[in-house]
C-alpha positions in Angstrom: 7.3 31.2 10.5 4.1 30.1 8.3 5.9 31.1 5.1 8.6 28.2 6.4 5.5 25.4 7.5 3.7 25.9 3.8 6.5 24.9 1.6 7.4 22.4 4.5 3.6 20.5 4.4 3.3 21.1 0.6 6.8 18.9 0.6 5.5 16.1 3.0 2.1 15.7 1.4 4.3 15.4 -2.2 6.0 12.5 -0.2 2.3 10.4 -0.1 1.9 7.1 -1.9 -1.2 5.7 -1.8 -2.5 2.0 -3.6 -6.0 0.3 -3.4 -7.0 -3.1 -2.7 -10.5 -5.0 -3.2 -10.9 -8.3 -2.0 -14.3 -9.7 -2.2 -16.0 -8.1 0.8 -13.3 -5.1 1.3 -11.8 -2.0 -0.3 -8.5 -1.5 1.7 -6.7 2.0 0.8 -2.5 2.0 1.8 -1.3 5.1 2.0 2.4 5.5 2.8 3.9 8.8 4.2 7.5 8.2 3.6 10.1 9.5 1.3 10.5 7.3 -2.2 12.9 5.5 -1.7 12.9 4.7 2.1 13.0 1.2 3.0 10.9 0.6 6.2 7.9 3.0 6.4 7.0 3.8 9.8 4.2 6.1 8.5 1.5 3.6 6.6 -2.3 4.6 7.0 -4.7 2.0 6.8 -8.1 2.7 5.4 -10.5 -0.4 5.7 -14.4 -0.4 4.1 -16.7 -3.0 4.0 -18.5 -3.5 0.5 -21.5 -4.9 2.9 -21.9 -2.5 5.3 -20.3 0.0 4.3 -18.8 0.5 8.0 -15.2 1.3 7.5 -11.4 1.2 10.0 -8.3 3.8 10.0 -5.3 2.3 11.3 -1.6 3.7 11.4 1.0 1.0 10.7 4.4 -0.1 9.2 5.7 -1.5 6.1 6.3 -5.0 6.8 9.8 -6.9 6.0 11.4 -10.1 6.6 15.2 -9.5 8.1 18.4 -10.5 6.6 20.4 -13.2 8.0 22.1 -10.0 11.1 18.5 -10.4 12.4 18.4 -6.0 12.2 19.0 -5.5 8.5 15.5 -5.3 6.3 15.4 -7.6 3.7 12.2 -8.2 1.8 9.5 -6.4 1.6 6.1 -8.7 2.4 3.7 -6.0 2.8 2.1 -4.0 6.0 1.2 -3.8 9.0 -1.4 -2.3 11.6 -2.5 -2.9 15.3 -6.2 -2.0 16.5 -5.6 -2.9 20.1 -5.1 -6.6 20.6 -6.5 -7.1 16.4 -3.9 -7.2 14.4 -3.9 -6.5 10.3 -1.6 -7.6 7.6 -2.0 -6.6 3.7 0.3 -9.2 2.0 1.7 -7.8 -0.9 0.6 -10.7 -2.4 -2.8 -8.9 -2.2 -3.7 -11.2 1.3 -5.5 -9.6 3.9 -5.9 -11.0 6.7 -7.0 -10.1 10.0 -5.5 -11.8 13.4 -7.3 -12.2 16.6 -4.8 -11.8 19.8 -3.9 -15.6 20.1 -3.2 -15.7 16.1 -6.4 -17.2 15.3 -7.2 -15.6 11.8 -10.8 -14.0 12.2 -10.6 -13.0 8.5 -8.7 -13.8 5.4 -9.6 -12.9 1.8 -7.3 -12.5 -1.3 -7.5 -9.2 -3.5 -6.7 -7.9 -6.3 -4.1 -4.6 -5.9 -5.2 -1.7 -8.1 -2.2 0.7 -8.7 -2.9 3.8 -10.6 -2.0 4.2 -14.0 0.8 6.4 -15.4 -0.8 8.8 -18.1 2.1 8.3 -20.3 1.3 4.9 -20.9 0.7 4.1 -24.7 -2.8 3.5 -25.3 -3.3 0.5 -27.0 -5.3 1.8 -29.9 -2.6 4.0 -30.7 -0.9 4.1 -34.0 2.8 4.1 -33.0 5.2 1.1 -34.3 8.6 0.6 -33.3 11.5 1.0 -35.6 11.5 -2.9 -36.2 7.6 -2.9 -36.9 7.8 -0.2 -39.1 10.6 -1.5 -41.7 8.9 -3.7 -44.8 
């Protein structure tokens, strides 16, 4: 049975995608524990820290999407979403986070700047290499 659950978790934690954002007063880690590929995440963790105090939040939320015109169907994708009791917290994908009291009043709203990891393969920009149309005379 525990040779089945290893390969199982090593799958699911191969699944993880995680992205950062920093807004003025806040680092705000998304991590998504979906598949690639599937539309509406029901598996987002939320990870909140303030660049003041240091004090920091772990929510579980969704993926957040407006629906297509059958009201069911996702359509576009506007960012995430997370509930701390009556608080709610939306990341714009934008880079907008904003905090909403229960009656909608926003208690916080500050604009960031997403910071995605880069691939390694990217070309370095001091490197050498031409293309084909750079290199002919």
């Amino acid at each position: 049975m525990k040779l089945i659950l290893l390969p199982l978790l090593l799958l699911a934690s191969a699944f993880t995608f995680a992205q950062q954002l920093d807004t003025p007063n806040y680092t705000v880690e998304i991590q998504q524990l979906c598949p690639e590929g599937e539309v509406q995440c029901q598996q987002v963790l939320y990870k909140g820290t303030s660049k003041v105090s240091g004090a920091s939040i772990e929510l579980k939320g969704t993926a957040w999407h407006s629906l297509c015109a059958d009201g069911v169907t996702p359509c576009r994708f506007l960012g995430y979403q997370f509930k701390n009791g009556r608080i709610r917290y939306l990341v714009h994908e934008s880079g907008l986070l904003q905090v909403m009291g229960s009656s909608g009043k926003v208690l916080l709203e500050e604009q960031g700047v997403w910071d995605y990891q880069q691939d390694s393969q990217q070309e370095n920009p001091d490197h050498n290499t031409k293309t084909e149309a750079e290199a002919k005379p």
